[in-house]
FIKOLMI-676765 format. One record per residue (C-alpha): z, x, y. Coordinates in steps of 0.001 Angstrom, whole numbers, plus 524288, in hexadecimal, padded with zeros to 5 digits. Layout:
<pt><up>Z</up><east>X</east><north>Y</north></pt>
...
END
This chain:
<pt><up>D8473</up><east>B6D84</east><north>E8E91</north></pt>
<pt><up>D826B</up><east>B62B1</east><north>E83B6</north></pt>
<pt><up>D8AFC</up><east>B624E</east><north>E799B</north></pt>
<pt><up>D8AD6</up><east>B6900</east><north>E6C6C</north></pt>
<pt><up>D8687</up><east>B625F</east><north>E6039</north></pt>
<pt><up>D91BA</up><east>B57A9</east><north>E5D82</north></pt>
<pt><up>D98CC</up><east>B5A08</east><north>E6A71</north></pt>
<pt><up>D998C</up><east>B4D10</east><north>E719B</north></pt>
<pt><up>D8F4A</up><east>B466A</east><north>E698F</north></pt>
<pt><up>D8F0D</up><east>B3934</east><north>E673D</north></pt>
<pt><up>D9533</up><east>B361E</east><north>E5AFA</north></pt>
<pt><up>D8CC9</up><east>B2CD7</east><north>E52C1</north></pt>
<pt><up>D9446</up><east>B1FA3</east><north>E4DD5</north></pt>
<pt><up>D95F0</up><east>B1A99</east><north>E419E</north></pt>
<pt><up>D8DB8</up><east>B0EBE</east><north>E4873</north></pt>
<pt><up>D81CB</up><east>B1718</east><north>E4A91</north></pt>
<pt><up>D818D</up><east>B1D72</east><north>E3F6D</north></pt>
<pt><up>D80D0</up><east>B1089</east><north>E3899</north></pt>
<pt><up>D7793</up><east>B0B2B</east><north>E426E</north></pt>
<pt><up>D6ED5</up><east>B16CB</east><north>E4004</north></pt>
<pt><up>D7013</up><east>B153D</east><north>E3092</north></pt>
<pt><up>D6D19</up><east>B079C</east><north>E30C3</north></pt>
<pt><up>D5F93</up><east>B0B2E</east><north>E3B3B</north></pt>
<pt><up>D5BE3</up><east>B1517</east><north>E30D9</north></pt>
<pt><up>D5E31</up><east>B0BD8</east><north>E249E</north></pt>
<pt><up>D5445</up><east>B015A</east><north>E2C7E</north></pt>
<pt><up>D4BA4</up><east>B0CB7</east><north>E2F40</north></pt>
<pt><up>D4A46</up><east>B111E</east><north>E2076</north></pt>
<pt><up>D4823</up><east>B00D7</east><north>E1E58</north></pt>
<pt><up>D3CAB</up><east>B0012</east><north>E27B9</north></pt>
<pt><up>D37B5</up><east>B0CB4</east><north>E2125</north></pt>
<pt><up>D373B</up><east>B0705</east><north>E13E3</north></pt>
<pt><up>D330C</up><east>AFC13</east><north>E1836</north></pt>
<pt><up>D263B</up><east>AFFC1</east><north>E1E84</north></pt>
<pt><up>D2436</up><east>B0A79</east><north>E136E</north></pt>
<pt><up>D238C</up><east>AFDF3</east><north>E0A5B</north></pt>
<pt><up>D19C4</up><east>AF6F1</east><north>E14BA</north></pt>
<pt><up>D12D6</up><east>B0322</east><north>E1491</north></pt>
<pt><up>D106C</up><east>B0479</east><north>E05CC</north></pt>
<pt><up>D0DEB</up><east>AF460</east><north>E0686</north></pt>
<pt><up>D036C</up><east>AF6A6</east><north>E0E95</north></pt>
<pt><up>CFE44</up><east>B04A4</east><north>E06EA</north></pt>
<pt><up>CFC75</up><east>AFAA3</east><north>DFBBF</north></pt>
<pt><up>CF7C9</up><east>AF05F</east><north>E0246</north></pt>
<pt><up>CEC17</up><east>AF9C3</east><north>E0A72</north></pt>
<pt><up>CE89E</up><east>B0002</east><north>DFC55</north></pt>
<pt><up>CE88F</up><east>AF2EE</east><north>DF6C8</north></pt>
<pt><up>CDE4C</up><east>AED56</east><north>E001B</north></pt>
<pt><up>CD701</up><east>AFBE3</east><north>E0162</north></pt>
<pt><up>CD4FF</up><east>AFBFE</east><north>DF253</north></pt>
<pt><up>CD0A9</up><east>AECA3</east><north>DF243</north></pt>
<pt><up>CC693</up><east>AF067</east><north>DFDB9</north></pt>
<pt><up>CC1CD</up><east>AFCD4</east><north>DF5FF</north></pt>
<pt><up>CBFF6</up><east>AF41A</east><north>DEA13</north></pt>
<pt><up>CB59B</up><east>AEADF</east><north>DF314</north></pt>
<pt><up>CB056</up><east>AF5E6</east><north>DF7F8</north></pt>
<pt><up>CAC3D</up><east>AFC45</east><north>DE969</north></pt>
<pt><up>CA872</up><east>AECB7</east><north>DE48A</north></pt>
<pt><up>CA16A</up><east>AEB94</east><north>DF155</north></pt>
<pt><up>C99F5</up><east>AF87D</east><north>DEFF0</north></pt>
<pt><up>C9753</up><east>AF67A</east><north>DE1C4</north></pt>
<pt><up>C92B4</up><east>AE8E3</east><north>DE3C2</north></pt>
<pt><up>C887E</up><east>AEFBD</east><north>DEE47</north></pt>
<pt><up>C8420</up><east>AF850</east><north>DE361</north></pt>
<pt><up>C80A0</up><east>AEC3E</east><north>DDB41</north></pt>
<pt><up>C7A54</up><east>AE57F</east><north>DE456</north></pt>
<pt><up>C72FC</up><east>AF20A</east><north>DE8E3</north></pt>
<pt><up>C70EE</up><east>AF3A1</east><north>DD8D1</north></pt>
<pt><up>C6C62</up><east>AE378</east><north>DD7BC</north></pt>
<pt><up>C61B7</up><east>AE509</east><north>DE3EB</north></pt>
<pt><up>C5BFC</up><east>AF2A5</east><north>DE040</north></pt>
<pt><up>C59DB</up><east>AEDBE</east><north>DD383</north></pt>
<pt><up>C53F3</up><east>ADF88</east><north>DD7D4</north></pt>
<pt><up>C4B2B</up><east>AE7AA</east><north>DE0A3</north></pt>
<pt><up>C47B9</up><east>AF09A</east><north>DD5AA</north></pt>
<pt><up>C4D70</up><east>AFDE0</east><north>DDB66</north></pt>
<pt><up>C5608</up><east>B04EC</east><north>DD3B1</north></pt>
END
């Protein structure tokens, strides 16, 4: 028959519970950590998805005027 709750466990140290305080403090580190690398790059992917939107509406636009400029040198309208 195993024991009953807190018969013959294994009494946890003061050593582990420091160890385990100090692997949850570096866990909560690497956490914030790549959260901040995470917005970093958020900003960084809008950045360059807005700049690549802007060519795309000067691109299209410029399209229209040239599709504007030969219609008009050929007389269609």
């Amino acid at each position: 028959m195993p024991p009953a709750a807190g018969e013959n466990a294994p009494k946890e140290d003061s050593s582990d519970a420091a160890d385990l305080a100090q692997w949850e403090s570096r866990g909560e580190q690497a956490a914030s950590q790549l959260e901040a690398n995470l917005t970093t790059l958020e900003s960084r992917l809008e950045a360059m998805l807005a700049a690549l939107e802007g060519k795309d509406e000067a691109s299209e636009s410029a399209q229209g005027e040239d599709t504007k400029k030969s219609c008009s040198e050929r007389g269609v309208k």
